[in-house]
C-alpha positions in Angstrom: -103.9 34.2 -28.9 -102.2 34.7 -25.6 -101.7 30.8 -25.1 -100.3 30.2 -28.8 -98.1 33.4 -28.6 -96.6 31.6 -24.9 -96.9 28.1 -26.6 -94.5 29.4 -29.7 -92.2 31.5 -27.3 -91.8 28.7 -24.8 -90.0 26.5 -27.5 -87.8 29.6 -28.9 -86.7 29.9 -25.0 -86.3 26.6 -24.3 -83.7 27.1 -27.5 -82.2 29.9 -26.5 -82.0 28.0 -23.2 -80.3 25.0 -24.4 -77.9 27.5 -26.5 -76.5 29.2 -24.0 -75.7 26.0 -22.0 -74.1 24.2 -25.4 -71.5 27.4 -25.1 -70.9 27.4 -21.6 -70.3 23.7 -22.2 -68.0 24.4 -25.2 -66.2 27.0 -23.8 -65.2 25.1 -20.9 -64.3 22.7 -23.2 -61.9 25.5 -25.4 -60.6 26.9 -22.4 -59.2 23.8 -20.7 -56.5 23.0 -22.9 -54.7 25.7 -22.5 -55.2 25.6 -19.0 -53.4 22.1 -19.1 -51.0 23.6 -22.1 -49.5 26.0 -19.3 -49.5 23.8 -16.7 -47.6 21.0 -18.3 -45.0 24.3 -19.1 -44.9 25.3 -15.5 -44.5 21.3 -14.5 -41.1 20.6 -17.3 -39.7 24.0 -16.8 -36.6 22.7 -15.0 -35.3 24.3 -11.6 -31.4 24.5 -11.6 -30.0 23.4 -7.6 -26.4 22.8 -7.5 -25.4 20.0 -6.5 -22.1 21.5 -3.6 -24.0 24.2 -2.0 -28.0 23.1 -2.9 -28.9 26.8 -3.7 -31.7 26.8 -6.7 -31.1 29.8 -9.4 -33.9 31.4 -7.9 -32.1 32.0 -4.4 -28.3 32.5 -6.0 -29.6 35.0 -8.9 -29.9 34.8 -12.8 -26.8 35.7 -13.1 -24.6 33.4 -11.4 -22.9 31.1 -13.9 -24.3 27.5 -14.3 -22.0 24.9 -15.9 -22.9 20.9 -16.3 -19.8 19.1 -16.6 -20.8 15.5 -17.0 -23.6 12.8 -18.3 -25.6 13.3 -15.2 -29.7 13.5 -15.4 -32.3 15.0 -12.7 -31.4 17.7 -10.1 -28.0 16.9 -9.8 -26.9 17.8 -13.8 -26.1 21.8 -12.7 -23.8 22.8 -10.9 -22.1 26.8 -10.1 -18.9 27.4 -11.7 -17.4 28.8 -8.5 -19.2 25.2 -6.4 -17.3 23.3 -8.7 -14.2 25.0 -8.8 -13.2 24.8 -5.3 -14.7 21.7 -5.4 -12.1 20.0 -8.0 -9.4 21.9 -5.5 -10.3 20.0 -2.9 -10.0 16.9 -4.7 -6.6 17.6 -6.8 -5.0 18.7 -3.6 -1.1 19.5 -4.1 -1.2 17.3 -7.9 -2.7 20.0 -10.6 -2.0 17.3 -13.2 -4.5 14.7 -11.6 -7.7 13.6 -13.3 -10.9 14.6 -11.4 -14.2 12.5 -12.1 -18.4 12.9 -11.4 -18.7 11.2 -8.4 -21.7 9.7 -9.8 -21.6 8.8 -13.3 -17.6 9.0 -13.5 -17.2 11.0 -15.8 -14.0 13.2 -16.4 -14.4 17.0 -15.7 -12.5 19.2 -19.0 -11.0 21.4 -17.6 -9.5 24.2 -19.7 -6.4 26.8 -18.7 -5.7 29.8 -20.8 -2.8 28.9 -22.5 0.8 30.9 -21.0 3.2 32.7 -22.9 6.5 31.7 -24.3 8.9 32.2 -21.5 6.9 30.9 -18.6 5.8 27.8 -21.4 9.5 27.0 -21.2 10.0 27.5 -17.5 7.1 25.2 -17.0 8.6 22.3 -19.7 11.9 22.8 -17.5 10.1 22.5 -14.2 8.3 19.8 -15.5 11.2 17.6 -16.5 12.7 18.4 -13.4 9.8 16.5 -11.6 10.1 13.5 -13.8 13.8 13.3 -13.3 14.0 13.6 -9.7 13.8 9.8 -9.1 16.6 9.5 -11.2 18.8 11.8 -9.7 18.0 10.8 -6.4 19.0 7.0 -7.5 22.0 8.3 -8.4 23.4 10.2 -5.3 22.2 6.9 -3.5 24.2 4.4 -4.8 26.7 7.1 -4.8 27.0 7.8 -1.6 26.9 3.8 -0.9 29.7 3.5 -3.1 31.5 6.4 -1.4 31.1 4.9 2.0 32.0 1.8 1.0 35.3 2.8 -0.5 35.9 4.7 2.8 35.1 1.5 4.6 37.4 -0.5 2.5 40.3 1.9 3.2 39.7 2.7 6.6 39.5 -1.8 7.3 43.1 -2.2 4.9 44.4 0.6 7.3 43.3 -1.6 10.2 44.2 -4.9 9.5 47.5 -4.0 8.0 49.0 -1.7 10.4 48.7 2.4 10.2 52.2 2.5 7.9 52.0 -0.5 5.5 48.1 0.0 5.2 49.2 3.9 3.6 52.0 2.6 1.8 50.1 0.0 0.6 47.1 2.6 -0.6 49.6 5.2 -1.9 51.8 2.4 -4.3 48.7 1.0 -5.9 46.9 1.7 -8.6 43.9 4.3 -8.4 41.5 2.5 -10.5 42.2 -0.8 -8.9 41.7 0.5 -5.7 38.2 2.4 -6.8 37.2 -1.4 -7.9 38.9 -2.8 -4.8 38.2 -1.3 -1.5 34.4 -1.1 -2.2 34.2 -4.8 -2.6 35.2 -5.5 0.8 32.6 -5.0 2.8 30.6 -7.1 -0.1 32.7 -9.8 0.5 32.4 -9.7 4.0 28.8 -9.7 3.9 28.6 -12.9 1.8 31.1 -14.7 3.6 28.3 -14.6 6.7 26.3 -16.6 5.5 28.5 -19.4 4.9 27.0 -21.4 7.7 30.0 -24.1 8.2 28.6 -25.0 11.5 25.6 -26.5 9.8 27.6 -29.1 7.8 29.5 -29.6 11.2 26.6 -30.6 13.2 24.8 -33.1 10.2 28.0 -34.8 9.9 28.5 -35.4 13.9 24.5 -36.2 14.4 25.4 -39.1 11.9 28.6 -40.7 13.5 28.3 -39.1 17.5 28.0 -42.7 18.5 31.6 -43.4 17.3 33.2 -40.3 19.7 31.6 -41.0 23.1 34.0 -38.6 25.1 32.0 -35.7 22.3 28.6 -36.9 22.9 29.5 -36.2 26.5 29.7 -33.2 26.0 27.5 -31.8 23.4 24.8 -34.5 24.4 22.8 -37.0 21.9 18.8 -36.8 21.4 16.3 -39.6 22.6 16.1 -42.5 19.5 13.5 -41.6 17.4 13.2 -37.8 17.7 15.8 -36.6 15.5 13.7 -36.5 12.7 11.3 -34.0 14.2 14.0 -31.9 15.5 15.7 -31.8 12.8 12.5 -30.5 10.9 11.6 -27.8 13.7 15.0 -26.4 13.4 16.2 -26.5 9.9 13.1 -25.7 8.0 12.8 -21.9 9.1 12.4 -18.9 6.5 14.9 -16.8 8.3 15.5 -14.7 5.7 12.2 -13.2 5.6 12.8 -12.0 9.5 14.4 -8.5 9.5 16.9 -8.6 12.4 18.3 -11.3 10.5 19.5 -9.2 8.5 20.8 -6.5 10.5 22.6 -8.8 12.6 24.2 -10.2 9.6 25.0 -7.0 7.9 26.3 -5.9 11.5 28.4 -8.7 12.5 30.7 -8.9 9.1 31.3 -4.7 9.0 32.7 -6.2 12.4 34.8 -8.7 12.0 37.8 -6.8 11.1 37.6 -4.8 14.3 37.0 -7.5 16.6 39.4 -9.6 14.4 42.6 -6.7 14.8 41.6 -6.4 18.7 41.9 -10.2 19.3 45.2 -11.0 17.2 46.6 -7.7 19.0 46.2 -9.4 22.5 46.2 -13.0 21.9 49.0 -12.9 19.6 51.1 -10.3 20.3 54.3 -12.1 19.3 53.5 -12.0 15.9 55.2 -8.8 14.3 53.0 -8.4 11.0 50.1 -6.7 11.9 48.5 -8.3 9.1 48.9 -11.9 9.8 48.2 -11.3 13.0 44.4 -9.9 12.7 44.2 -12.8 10.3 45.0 -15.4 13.4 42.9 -13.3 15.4 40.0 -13.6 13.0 40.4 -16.9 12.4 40.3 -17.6 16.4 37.4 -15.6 16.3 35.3 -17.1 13.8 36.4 -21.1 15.2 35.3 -20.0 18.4 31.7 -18.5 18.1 31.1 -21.5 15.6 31.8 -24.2 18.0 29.8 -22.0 20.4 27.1 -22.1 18.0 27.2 -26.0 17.6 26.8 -26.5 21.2 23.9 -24.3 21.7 22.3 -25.2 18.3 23.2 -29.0 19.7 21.6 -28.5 23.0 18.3 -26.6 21.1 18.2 -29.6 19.2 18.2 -32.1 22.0 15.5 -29.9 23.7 13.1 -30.4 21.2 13.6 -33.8 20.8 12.5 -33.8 24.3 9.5 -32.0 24.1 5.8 -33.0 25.3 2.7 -32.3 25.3 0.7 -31.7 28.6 -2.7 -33.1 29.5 -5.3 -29.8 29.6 -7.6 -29.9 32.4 -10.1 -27.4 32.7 -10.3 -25.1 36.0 -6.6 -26.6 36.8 -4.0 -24.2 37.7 -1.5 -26.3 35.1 -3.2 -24.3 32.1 -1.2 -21.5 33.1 2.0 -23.3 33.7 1.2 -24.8 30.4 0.6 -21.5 28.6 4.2 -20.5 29.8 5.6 -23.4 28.7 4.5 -22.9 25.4 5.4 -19.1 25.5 9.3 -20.7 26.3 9.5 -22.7 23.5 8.5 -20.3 21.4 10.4 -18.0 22.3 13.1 -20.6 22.4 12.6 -20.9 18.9 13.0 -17.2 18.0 16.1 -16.9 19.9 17.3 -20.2 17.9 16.8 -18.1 14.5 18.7 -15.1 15.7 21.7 -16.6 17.6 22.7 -19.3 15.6 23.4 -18.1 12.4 
């Protein structure tokens, strides 16, 4: 009886046995899960950092105030409201109207200002169209004062050339609108009248007939046969308007000419009673003499570069550096030539 009673209980516990492992197997398999469930939670709970000051919300505090002003993604969406303000401070600088961007994704911040009340709204349209019309303005006193100083210019050169007395009858007889159009236009004209180079058409005509004047080509000089082609090209073909102290001397030289011009008439001509015509003799001396001046230094330049050669280089030879300052002189040769001659 005692073996059947253990053979029956020995399947029952083997049973229970099997039982007890099936729930510890299916509890495991209930439990894990949720296990995963919260861990996946913990894993896409996102941690705001701020992308100025890389503080999380967990060192800053819950309650600081989290903006995300743009399309960015990942850890760099968030950002504090304070960060970002000083921030967009730093890039607008002295212009409050400028556009601020994401530096990564580009896209515009909106930015909102609490709108002002009526008065200061028309203070601020005022000031604004204040900004906008300060180029004008400024324009406008410029060529202003230009025409200002040019009128005092013109009266101050009719003065000169025409005698202290006849200059201020002349001014006080005339009529005030023509002389408002007048007296500004003479420095104009006396700018343009520089460059009319008449000692260019001079010196083609004589390089084409100096053969027939042989006392002339004495003295100005001819070039070697077969070279006036390349000096001719070296120095006529020169953008010598693009050089600045062109201009200057241009600008310069014709304010002037009346000066120089009422200082030579006055001592080479002083037999000449008109103070007018004679600053016009002295002018015209002047300006016959520095052209022919001009022709025979442009004339000589010309015959120097018809002349030119090139040296043989040899290395270790102490001719490369006579050489190198050879080069540096005609260069500079040819600088000079743009300045002086014109």
């Amino acid at each position: 009886m005692s073996t059947e009673s253990s053979s029956v209980d020995s399947p029952v516990g083997g049973d229970n046995l099997i039982t007890s492992e099936t729930r510890i197997e299916v509890s495991s398999e209930v439990s894990t899960p949720s296990s995963s469930t919260t861990l996946q939670a913990n894993s896409e709970r996102e941690i705001k950092q701020c992308w100025v000051c890389l503080q999380t919300e967990d060192e800053k505090g819950a309650d600081t105030d989290w903006v995300r002003p743009c399309r960015c993604r990942g850890s760099s969406k968030y950002v504090h409201q304070s960060c970002i303000q000083m921030w967009i401070d730093e890039k607008k600088k002295f212009n409050s109207s400028a556009k601020v961007v994401c530096p990564q994704c580009q896209t515009e911040y909106i930015l909102i200002f609490p709108p002002f009340g009526g008065f200061v709204l028309i203070l601020e349209r005022y000031d604004g169209f204040l900004l906008q019309a300060a180029p004008y303005a400024f324009g406008t006193m410029l060529l202003g004062s230009v025409y200002w100083v040019a009128l005092s210019y013109g009266a101050i050169t009719v003065l000169q050339v025409m005698g202290l007395q006849d200059g201020k009858t002349t001014l006080e007889q005339a009529d005030p609108f023509t002389l408002l159009a007048f007296l500004p236009s003479i420095p104009l004209f006396l700018v343009l009248g520089r460059f009319i180079s008449w000692q260019d058409q001079v010196l083609k005509v004589w390089r084409r007939h100096h053969r027939h004047i042989p006392f002339i080509s004495r003295i100005l000089g001819s070039p070697p046969p077969g070279t006036a082609e390349r000096a001719e090209r070296i120095l006529n073909h020169r953008d010598l308007f693009s050089h600045p102290l062109y201009w200057y001397r241009q600008v310069s030289g014709a304010l002037l000419l009346p000066t120089v011009s009422s200082f030579i008439g006055k001592y080479l001509f002083p037999g000449i009673t008109s103070n007018l015509q004679r600053t016009m003799m002295g002018g015209f001396t002047f300006i016959v003499a520095k052209g022919l001046l001009k022709i025979y230094l442009r004339q000589q330049r010309y015959i120097q570069q018809s002349n030119r050669s090139i040296l043989d280089y040899f290395e270790g030879s102490p001719s490369s550096t006579s050489s190198t300052g050879i080069n540096h002189n005609s260069t500079q040769t040819e600088v000079n030539d743009d300045h002086n001659l014109y």
